[in-house]
C-alpha positions in Angstrom: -16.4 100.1 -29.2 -14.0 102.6 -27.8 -11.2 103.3 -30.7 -7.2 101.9 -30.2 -4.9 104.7 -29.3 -2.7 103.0 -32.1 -5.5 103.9 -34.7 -5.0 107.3 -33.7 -1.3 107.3 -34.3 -1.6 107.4 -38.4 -2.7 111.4 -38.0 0.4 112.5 -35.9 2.1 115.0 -37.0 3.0 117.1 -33.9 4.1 116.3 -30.4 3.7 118.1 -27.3 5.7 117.4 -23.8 5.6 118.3 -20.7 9.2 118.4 -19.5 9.2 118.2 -15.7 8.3 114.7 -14.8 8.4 113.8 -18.6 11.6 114.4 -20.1 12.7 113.9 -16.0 12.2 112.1 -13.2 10.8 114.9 -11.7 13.3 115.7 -10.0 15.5 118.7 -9.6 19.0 119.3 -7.7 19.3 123.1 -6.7 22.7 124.4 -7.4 24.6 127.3 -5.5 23.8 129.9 -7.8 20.0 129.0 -7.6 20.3 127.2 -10.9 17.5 124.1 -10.5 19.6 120.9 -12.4 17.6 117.8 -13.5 18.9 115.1 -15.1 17.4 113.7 -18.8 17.8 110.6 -20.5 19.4 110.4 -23.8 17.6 107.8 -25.0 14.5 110.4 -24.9 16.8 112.5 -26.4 17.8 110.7 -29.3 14.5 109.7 -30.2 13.6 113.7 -30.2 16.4 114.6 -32.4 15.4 112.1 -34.7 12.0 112.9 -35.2 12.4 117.0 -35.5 15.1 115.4 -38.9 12.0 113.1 -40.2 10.1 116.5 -40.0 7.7 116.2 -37.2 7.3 119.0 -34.8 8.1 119.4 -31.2 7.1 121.6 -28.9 7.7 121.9 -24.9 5.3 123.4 -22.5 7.0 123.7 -19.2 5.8 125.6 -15.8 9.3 124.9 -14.9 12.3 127.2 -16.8 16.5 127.0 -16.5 19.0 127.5 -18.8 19.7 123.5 -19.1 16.1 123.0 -20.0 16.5 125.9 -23.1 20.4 124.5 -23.9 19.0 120.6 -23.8 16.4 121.4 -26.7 18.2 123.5 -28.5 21.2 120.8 -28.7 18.4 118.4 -29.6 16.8 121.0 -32.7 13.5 121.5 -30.9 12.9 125.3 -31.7 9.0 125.8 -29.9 10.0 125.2 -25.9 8.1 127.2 -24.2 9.2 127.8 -20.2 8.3 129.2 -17.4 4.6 128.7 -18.0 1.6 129.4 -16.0 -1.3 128.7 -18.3 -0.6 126.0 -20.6 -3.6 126.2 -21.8 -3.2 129.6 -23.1 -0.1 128.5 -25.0 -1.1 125.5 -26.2 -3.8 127.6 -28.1 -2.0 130.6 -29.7 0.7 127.2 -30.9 -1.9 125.8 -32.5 -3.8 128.5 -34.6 0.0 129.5 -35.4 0.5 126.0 -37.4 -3.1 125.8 -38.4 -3.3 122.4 -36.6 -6.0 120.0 -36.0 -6.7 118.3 -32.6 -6.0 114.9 -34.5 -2.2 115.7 -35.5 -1.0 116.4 -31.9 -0.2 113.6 -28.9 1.0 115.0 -26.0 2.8 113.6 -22.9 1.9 115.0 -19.6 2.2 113.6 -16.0 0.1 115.9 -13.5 -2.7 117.9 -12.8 -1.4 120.8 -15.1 -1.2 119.3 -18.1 -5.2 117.6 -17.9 -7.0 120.3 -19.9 -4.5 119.9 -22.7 -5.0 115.9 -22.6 -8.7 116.3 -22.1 -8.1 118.6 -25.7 -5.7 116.7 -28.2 -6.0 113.8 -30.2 -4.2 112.0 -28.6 -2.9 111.7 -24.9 -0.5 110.1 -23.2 1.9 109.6 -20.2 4.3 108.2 -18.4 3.6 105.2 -15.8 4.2 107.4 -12.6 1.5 109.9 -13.9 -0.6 111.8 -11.4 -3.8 109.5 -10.8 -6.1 111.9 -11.9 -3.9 111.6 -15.0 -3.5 108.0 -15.4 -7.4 107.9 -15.5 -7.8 110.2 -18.7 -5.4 109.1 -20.9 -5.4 106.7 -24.1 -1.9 105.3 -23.9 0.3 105.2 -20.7 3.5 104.2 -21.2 5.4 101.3 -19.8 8.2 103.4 -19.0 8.5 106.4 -16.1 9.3 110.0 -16.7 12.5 110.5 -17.5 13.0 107.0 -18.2 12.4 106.5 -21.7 8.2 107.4 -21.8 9.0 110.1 -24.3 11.2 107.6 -27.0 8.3 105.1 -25.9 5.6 107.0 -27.8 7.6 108.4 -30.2 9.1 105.1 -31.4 5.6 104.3 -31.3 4.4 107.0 -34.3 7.5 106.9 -36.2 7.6 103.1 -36.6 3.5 102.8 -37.4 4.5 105.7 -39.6 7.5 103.9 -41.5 10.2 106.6 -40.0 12.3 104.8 -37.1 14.7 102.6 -38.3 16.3 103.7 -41.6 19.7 105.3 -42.8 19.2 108.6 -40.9 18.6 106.8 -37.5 22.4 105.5 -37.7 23.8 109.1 -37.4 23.1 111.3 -34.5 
């Protein structure tokens, strides 16, 4: 009998997004001085900020790479955002042997075709409901929610509440 993704949650310790089509809708708005805007939800945002505070690390691997992506993190405390990225794999690597992780602690979110190695690889692996196909096949949890629509407070709601860290004094102040 094939294990529930929710028997997996117990080990996280690390989570790893995607941010285009993730943390967005995909969707980017090209400015005039070639700066590529895309809007985020705060909801998602929230629930980030809140779980780098209960001590959980974040990390972004990104092919896409503006100065909103870096500035939205930073507000939100996530120090490991990787941009600009044309392996993942490669990164996702040299992050792991860095904090000595194990395939068991990390979920990550992903929605296409270049994020599959690294959900083929974690322990556990999720996405949003408009996921590439290819990805909505390999996955162990896809969220109700769409990218950029609350998937990424979706899962971590998920592990924080399973885990005892959701809703508690620190989740009233921003």
């Amino acid at each position: 009998m094939a294990t529930n993704y929710k028997d997996k949650l117990h080990s996280i310790t690390t989570f790893i997004f995607d941010y285009d089509g993730v943390l967005t809708d995909g969707t980017v708005y090209p400015s005039a001085d070639g700066e590529m805007m895309r809007a985020a939800n705060v909801k998602d945002g929230y629930a980030i900020q809140h779980a780098v505070k209960k001590g959980y690390r974040i990390a972004i691997i990104s092919g896409g790479q503006s100065k909103t992506m870096e500035q939205r993190m930073k507000a939100l405390k996530v120090e490991d955002v990787f941009l600009g990225v044309s392996n993942k794999k490669i990164v996702f690597e040299e992050y792991v042997k860095k904090h000595g992780l194990e395939m068991n602690e990390i979920l990550y979110m992903g929605d296409d075709i270049p994020d599959y190695q690294l959900l083929k690889t974690v322990g556990v692996a999720t996405c949003p409901n408009d996921a590439a196909e290819e990805i909505l096949e390999i996955v162990d949890y896809i969220s109700h929610k769409p990218g950029g629509k609350g998937a990424v407070r979706d899962i971590l709601r998920q592990v924080m509440k399973l885990q005892e860290k959701w809703f508690d004094e620190e989740a009233f102040h921003w």
